[in-house]
N, C-alpha and C positions, 0 to 999 in steps of 0.2 A: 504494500500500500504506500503512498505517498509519492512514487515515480514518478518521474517528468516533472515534479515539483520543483521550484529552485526559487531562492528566497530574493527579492529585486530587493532597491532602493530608490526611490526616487526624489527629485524637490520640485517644488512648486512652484511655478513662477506667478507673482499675483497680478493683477491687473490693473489694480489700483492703490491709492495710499487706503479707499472705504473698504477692501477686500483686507489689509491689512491691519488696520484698528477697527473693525468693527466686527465682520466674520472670523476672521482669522486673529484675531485678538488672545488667544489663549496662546498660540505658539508663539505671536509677537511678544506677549508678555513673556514667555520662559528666555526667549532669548534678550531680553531686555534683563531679567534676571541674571545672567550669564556675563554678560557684557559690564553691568554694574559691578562686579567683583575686580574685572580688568580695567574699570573706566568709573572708580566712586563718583566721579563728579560729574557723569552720563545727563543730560539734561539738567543741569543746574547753572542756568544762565547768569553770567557778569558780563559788564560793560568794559571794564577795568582791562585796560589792551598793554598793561606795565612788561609784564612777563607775555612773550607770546606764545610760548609752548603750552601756559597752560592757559589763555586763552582759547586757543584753538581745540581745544578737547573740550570745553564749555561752550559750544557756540551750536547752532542750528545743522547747521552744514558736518559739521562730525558725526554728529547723530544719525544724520541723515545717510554719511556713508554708511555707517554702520547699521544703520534699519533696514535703509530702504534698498537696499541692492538687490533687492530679489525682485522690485518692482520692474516692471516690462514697459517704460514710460510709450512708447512706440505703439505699444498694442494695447493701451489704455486712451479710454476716448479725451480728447484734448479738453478741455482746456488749461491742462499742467500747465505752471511757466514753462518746464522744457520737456524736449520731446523726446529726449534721450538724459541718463543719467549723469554724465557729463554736465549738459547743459541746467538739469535740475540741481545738482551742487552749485553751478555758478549762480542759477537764482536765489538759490537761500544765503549765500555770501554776499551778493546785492542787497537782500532784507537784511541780516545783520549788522549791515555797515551803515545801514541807512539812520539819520538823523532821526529822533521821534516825532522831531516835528512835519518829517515828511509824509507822517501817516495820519490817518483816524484810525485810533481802535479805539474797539468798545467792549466792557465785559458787561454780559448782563443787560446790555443799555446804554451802560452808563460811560462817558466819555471815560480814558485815560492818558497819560503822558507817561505811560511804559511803551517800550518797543515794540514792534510786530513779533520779532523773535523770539520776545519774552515771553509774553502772552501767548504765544503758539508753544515756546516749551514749557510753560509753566502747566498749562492745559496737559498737553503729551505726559507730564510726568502725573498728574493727579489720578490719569486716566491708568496709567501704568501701573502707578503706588495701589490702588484698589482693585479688590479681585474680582470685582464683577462689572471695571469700567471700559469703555468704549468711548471713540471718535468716528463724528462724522463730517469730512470733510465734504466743502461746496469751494470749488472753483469756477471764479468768472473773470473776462476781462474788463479792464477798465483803463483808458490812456490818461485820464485824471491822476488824481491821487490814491494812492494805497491804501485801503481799508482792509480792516482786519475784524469783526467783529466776531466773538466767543461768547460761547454759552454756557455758562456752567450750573446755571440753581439747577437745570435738568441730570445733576449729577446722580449715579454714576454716567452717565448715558450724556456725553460733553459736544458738543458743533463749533467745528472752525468755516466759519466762511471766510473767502479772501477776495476781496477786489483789485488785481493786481494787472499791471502791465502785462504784454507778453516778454518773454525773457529777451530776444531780439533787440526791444526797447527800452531796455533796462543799462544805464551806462555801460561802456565794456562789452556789452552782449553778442558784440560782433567777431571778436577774436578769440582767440584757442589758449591763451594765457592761463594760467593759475592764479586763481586771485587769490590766493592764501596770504599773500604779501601786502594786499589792501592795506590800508588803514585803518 
């Protein structure tokens, strides 16, 4: 009994960031669990650009290599800022460099003069830190201003919506550079 049997493995590729906090939320979290041993300070945003090594491991964009790699930005229906994961690190390095006064966010409603990046990880980690929480993300464009607005009294169950440029449009957008070195 059991011939011809042979044991696979396989991974997932998901489809979107709402495939990965919100269905897929249970694996995202173990390996979000996994990752915090290697990375304590995984989502715990500073402004503070003193030391840059370890800003750069506090910042949207690390996180995001580290999450979102398994995202298939190409075969996810747009409106990502980018259409490939390259181009989605260069946009979340855009949002983090960006002044606050270049955005509206709102939590709740309610206006604030925290960053987009904040407020988008501060969300990510609430939702991570509890075992039964979830994100739903809404992407749209906007050649205005950046809007970010977050939901959280709907907690566990948190909504990032973003009103954002395309990545294209976003300073820089056009070249193949590393923007690690930003400001």
């Amino acid at each position: 009994m059991g011939n011809g049997f042979t044991r696979k493995e396989a991974t997932t590729v998901l489809g979107s960031l709402n495939d990965m906090f919100d269905g897929g939320m249970p694996a995202t979290r173990a390996k979000y669990t996994h990752l915090k041993y290697v990375y304590p300070e995984l989502l715990q945003y500073t402004a503070d650009t003193s030391d840059r090594h370890v800003w750069r491991k506090r910042t949207l964009r690390f996180a995001a290599m580290l999450l979102t790699s398994e995202i298939d930005f190409r075969a996810s229906a747009h409106p990502y800022p980018g259409k490939n994961f390259k181009r989605w690190l260069r946009w979340l390095t855009w949002l983090q460099v960006m002044p606050p006064a270049s955005a509206r966010v709102k939590i709740d409603g309610v206006p604030t003069n925290d960053s987009p990046a904040q407020v988008i990880m501060e969300t990510l980690k609430l939702a991570l830190d509890h075992p039964n929480g979830t994100v739903v993300f809404d992407w749209n464009e906007d050649p205005g201003v950046m809007k970010v607005d977050i939901k959280r009294a709907t907690a566990p169950k948190y909504e990032v919506s973003v009103f954002s440029k395309k990545e294209h449009d976003v300073p820089g957008g056009h070249h193949d550079n590393d923007e690690d070195d930003l400001p």
